[in-house]
Backbone as XML, in Angstrom:
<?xml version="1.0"?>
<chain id="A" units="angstrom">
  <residue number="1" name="UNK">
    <atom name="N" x="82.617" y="217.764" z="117.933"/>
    <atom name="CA" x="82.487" y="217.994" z="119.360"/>
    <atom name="C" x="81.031" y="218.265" z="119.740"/>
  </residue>
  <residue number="2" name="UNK">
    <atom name="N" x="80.701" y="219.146" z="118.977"/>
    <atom name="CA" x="78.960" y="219.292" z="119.145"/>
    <atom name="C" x="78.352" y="218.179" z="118.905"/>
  </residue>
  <residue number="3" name="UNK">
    <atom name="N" x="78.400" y="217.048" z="118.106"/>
    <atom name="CA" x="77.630" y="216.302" z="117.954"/>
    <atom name="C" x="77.926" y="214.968" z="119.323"/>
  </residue>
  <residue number="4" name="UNK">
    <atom name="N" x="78.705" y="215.274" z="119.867"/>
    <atom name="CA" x="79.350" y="214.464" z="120.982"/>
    <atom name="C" x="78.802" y="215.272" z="122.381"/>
  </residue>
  <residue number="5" name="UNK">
    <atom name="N" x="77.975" y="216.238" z="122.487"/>
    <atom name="CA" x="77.758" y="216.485" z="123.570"/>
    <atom name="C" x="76.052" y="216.479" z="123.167"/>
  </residue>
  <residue number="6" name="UNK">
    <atom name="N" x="75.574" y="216.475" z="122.165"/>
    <atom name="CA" x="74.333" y="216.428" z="121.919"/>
    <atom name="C" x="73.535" y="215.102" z="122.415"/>
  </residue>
  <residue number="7" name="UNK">
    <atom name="N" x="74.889" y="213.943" z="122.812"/>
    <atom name="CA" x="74.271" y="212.978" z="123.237"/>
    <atom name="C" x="74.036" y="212.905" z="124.920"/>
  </residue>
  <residue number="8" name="UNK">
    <atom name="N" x="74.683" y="214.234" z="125.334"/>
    <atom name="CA" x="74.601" y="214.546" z="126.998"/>
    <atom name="C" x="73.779" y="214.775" z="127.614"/>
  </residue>
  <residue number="9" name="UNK">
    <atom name="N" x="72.842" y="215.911" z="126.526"/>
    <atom name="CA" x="71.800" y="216.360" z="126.506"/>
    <atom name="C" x="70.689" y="215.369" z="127.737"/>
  </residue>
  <residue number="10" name="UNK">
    <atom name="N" x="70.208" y="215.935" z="128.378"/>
    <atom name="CA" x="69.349" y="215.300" z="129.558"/>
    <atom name="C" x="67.462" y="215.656" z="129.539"/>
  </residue>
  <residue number="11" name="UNK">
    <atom name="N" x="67.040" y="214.914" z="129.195"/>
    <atom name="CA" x="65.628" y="215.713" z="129.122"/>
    <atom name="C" x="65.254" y="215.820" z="127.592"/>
  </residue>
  <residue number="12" name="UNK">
    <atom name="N" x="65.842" y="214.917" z="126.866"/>
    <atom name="CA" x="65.831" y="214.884" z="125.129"/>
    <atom name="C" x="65.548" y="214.620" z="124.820"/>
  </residue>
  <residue number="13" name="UNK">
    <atom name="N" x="64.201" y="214.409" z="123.779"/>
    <atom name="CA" x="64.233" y="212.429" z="122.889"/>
    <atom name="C" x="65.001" y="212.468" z="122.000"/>
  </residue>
  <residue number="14" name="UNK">
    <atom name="N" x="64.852" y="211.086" z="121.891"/>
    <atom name="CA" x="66.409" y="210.663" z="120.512"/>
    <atom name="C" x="65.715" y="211.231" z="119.851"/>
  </residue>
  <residue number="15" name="UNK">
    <atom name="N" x="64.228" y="211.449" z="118.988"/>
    <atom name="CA" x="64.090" y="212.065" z="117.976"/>
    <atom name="C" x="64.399" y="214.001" z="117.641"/>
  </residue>
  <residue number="16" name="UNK">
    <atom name="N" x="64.202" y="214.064" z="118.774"/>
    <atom name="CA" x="64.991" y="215.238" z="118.927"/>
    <atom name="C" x="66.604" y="215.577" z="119.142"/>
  </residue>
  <residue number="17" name="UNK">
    <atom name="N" x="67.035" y="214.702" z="119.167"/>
    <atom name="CA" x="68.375" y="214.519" z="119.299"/>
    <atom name="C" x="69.065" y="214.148" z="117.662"/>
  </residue>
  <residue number="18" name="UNK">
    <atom name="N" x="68.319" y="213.270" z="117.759"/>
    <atom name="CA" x="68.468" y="213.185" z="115.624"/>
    <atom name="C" x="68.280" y="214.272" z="114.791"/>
  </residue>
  <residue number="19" name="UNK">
    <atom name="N" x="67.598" y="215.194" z="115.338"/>
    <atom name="CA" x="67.057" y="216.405" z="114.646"/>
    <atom name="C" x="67.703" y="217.462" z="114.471"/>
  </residue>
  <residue number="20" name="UNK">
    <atom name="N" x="68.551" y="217.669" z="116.183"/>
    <atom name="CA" x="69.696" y="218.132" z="116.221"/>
    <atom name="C" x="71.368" y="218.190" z="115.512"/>
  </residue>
  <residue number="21" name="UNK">
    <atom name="N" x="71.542" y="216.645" z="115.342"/>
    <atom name="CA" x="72.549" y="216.277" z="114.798"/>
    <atom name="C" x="72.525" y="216.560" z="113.157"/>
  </residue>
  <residue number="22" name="UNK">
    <atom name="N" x="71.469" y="216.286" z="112.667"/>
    <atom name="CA" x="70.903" y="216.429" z="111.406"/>
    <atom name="C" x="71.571" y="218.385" z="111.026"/>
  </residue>
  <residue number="23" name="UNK">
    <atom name="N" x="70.405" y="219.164" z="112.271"/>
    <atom name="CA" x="70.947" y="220.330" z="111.959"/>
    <atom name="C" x="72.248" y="220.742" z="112.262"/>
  </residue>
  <residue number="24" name="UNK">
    <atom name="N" x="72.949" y="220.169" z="113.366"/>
    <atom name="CA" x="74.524" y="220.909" z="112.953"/>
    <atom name="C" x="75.430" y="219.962" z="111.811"/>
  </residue>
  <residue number="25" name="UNK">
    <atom name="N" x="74.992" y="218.809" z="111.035"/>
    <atom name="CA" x="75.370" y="218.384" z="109.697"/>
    <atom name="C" x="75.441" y="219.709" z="108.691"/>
  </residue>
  <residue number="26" name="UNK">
    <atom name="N" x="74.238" y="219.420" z="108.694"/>
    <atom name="CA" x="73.880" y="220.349" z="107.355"/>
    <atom name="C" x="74.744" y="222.213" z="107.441"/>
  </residue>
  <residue number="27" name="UNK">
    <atom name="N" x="74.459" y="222.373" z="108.584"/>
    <atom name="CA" x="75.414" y="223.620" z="109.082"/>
    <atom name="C" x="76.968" y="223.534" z="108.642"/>
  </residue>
  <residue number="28" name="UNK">
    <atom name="N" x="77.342" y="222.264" z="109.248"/>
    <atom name="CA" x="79.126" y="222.062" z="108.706"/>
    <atom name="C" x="79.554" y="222.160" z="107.393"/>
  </residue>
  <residue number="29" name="UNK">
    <atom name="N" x="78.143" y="221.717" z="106.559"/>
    <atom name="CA" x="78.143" y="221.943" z="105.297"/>
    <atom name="C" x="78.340" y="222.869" z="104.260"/>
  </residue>
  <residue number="30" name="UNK">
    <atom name="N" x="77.112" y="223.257" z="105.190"/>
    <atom name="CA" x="76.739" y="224.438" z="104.848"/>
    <atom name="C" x="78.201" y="225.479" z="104.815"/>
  </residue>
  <residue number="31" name="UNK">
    <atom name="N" x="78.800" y="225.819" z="105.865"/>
    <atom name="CA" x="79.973" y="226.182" z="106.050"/>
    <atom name="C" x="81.359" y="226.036" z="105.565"/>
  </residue>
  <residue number="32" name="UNK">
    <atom name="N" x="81.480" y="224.527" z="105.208"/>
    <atom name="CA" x="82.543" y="224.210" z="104.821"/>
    <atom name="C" x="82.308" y="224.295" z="103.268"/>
  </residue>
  <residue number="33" name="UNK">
    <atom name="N" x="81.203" y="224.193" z="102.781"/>
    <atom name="CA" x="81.253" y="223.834" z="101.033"/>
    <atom name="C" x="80.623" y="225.164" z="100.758"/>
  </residue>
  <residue number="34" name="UNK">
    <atom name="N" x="79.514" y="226.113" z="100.782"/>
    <atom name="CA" x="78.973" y="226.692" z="100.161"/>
    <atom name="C" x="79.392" y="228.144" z="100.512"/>
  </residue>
  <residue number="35" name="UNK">
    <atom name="N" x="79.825" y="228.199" z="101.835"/>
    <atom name="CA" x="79.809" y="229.832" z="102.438"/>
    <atom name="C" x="81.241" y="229.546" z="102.078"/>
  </residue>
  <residue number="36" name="UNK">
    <atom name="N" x="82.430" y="229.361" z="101.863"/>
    <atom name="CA" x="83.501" y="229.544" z="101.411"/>
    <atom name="C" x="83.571" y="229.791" z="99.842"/>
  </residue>
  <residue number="37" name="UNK">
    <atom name="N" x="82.655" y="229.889" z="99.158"/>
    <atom name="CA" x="82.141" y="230.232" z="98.058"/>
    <atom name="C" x="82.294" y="231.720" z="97.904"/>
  </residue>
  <residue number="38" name="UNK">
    <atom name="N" x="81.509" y="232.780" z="98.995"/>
    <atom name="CA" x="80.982" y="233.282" z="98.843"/>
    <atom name="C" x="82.140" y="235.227" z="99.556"/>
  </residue>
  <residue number="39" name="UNK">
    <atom name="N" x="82.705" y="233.995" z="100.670"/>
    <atom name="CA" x="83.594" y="234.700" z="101.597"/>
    <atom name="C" x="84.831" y="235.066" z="100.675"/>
  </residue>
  <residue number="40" name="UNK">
    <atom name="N" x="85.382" y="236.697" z="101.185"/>
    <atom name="CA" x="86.241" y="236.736" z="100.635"/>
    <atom name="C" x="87.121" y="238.038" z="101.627"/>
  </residue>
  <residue number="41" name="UNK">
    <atom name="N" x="88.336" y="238.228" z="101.295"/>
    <atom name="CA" x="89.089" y="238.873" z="102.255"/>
    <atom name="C" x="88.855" y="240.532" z="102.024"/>
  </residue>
  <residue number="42" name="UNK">
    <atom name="N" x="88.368" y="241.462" z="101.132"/>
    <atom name="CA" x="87.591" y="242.549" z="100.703"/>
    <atom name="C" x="86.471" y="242.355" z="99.871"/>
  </residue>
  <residue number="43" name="UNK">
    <atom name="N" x="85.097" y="242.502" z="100.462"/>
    <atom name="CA" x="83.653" y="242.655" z="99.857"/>
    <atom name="C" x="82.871" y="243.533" z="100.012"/>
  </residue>
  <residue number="44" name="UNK">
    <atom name="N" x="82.342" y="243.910" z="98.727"/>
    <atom name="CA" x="81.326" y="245.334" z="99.644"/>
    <atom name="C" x="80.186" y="244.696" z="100.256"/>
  </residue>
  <residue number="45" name="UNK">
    <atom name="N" x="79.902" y="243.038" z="100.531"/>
    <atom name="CA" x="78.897" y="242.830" z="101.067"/>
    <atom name="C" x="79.119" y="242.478" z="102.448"/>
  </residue>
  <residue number="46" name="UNK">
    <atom name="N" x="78.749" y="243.357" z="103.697"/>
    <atom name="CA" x="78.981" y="242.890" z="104.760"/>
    <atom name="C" x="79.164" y="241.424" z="104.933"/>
  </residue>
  <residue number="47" name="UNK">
    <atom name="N" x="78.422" y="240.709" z="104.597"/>
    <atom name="CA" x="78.423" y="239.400" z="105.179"/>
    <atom name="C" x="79.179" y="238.575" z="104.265"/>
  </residue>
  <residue number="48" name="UNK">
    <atom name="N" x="79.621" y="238.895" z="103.153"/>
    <atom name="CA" x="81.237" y="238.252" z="102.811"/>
    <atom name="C" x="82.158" y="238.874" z="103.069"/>
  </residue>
  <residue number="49" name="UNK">
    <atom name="N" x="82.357" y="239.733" z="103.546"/>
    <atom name="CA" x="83.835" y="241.057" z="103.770"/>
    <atom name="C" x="84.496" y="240.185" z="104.936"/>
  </residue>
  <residue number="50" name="UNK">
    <atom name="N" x="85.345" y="239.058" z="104.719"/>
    <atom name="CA" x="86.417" y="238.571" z="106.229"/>
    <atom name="C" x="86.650" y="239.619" z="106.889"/>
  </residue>
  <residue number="51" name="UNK">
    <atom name="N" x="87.223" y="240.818" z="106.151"/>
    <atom name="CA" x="88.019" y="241.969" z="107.155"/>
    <atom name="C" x="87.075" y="242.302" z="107.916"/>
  </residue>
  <residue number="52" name="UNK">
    <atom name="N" x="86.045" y="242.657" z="107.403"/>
    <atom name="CA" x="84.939" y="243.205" z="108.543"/>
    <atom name="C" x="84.440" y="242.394" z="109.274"/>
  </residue>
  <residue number="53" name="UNK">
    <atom name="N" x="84.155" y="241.040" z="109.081"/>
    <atom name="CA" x="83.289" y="240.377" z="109.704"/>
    <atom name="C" x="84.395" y="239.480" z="110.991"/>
  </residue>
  <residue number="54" name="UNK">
    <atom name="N" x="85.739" y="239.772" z="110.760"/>
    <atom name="CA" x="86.181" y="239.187" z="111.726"/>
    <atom name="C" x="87.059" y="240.433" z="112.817"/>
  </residue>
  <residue number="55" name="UNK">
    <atom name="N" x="86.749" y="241.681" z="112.385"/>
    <atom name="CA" x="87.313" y="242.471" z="113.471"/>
    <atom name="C" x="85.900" y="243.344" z="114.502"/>
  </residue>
  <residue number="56" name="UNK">
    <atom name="N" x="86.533" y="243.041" z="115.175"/>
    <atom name="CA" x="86.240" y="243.800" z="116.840"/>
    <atom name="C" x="85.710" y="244.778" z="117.070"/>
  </residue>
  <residue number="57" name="UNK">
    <atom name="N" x="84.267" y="245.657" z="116.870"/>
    <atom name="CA" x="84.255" y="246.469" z="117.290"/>
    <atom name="C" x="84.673" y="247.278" z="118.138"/>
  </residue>
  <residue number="58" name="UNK">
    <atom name="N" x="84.519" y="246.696" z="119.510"/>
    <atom name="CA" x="85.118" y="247.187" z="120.638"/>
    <atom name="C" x="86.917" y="247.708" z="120.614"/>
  </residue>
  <residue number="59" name="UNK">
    <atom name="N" x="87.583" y="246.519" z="120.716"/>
    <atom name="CA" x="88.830" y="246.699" z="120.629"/>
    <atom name="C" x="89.229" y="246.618" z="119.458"/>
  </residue>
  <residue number="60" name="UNK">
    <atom name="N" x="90.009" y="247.680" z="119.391"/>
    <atom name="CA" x="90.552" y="248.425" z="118.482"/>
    <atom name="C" x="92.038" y="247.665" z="117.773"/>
  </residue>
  <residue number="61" name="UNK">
    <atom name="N" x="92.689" y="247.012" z="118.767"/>
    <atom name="CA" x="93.715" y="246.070" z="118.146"/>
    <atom name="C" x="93.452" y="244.545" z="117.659"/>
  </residue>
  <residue number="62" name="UNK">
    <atom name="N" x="91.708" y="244.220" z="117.584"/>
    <atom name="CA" x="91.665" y="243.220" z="116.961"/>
    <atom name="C" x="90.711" y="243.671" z="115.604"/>
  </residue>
  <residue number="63" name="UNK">
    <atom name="N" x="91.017" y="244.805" z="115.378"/>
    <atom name="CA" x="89.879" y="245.046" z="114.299"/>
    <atom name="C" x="91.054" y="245.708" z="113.103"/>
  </residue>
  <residue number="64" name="UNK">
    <atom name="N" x="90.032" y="245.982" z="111.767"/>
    <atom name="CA" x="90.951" y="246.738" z="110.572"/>
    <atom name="C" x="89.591" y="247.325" z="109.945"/>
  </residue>
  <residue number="65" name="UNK">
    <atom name="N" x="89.970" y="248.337" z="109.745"/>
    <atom name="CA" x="88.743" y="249.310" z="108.681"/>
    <atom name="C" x="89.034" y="248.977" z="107.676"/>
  </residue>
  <residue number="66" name="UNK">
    <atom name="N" x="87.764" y="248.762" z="107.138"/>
    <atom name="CA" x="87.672" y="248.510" z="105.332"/>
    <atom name="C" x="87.997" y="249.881" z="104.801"/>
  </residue>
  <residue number="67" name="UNK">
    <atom name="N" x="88.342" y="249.673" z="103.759"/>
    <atom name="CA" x="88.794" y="250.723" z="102.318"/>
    <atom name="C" x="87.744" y="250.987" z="101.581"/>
  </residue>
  <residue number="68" name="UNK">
    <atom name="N" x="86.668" y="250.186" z="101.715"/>
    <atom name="CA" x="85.637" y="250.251" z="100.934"/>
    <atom name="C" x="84.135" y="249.957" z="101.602"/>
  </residue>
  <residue number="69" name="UNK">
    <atom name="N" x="82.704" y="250.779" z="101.137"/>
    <atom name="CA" x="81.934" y="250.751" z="101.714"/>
    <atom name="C" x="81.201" y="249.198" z="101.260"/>
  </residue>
  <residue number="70" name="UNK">
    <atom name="N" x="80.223" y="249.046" z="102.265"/>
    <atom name="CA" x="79.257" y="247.506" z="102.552"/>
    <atom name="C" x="77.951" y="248.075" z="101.400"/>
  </residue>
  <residue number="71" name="UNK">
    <atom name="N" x="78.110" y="248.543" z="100.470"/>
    <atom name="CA" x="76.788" y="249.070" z="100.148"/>
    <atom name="C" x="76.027" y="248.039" z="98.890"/>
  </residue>
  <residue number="72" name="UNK">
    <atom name="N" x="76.038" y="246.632" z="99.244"/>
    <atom name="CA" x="75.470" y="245.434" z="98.463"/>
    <atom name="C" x="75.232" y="244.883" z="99.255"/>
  </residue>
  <residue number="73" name="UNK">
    <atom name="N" x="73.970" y="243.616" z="98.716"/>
    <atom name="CA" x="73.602" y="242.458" z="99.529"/>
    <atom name="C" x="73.456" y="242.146" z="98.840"/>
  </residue>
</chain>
């Protein structure tokens, strides 16, 4: 979908538009092959911890407290 509106873009050059597409490639990639590697449903590393990284600060019924502290990177 992103790469389908990147061609909407008004005020662009194609080489910048190639540049674009290029970077949300490598992103999908990035995402789909390497960061699913890494992700997991309890981590002490914030930025693999699913539980944490997908609940809510704010509201309280879309969030879950970890059991365990973030204290790795």
């Amino acid at each position: 979908m992103l790469l389908l509106i990147t061609d909407l873009i008004l005020g662009t050059s194609q080489q910048d538009i190639v540049q674009l597409k290029s970077i949300l490639h490598q992103s999908r990639n990035y995402l789909k092959l390497d960061y699913k590697l890494h992700i997991a449903r309890y981590s002490r590393i914030a930025d693999h911890c699913a539980n944490y990284g997908l609940s809510d600060p704010i509201e309280k019924k879309w969030s879950e407290d970890c059991d365990h502290d973030h204290d790795q990177e």
